[in-house]
N, C-alpha and C positions, 0 to 999 in steps of 0.2 A: 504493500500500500504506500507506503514510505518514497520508494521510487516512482510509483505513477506520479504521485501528487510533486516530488521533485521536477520530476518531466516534463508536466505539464507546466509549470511556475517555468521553468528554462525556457520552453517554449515561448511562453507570455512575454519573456521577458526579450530576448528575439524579435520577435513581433513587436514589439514596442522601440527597440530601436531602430529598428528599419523603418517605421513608423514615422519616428521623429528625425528621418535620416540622420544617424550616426553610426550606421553601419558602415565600413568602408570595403572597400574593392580592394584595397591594398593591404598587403602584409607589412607588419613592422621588418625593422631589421636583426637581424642575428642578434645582435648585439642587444635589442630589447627583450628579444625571447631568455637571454642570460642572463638578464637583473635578478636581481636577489632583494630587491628593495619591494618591499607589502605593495602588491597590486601591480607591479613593475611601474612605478608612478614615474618613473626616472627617464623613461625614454617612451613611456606611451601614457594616453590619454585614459580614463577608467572606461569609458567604452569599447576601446583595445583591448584592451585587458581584459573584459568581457565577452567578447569577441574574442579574440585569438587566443587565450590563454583558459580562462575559466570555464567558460560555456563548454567547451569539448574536451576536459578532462571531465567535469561533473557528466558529459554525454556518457565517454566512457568508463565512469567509475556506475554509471546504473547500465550500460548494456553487457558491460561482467559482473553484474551483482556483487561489484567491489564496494566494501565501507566507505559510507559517504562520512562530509565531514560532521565532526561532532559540536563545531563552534563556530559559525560564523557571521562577521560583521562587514558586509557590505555596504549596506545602507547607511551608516553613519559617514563613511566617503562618499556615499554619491550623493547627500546632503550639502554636503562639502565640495562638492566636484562642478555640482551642477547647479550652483549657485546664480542668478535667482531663481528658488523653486516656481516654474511656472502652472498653469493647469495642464498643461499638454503634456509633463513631464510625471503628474501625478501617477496617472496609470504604472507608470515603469517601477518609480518608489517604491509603491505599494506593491508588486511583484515581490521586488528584493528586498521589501520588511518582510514578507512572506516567507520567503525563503529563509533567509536569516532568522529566523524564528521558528519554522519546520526544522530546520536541522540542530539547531539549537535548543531542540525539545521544549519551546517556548509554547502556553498558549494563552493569547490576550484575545477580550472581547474586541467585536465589533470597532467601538466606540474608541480604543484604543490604539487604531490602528489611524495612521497618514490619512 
């Protein structure tokens, strides 16, 4: 169940960038896929990051039913990231408080949430 509801939330979250076009067509370079720095913040943008890094490892940690993660905070960087929160951008947020809160064994009401 864990990983549908994962999947789906990836999915969304996909769809919402392409959405807001911040998808890109181009791959970062070598050298960003190497950072070692939270989110590769250093040589790409958080929607890179999500894209080229995050999205398709989490693809592949549910199509081998490998352990997802047990803690995570994205949404507080893309708070941060994508500053000012617009309404068009709501959708996305709410995705990745989602997510960050599914794997995070988190559960808040409704009301609670972005």
């Amino acid at each position: 169940m864990k990983y549908q509801h994962t999947a789906r939330l990836l999915q969304q979250i996909e769809f919402e960038l392409k959405a807001l076009q911040l998808w890109s067509t181009e791959k970062p370079s070598a050298a960003a896929f190497a950072s070692t720095a939270p989110f590769a913040c250093d040589f790409m943008t958080l929607e890179q990051w999500l894209q080229f890094i995050f999205l398709p490892r989490m693809q592949m940690l549910i199509e081998t039913q490998q352990p997802l993660p047990v803690n995570c905070s994205i949404y507080p960087m893309a708070e941060i990231a994508w500053v000012p929160i617009t309404v068009e951008k709501k959708p996305l947020l709410t995705h990745l408080q989602q997510l960050d809160l599914l794997l995070s064994n988190i559960t808040l009401s409704g009301s609670e949430l972005i």
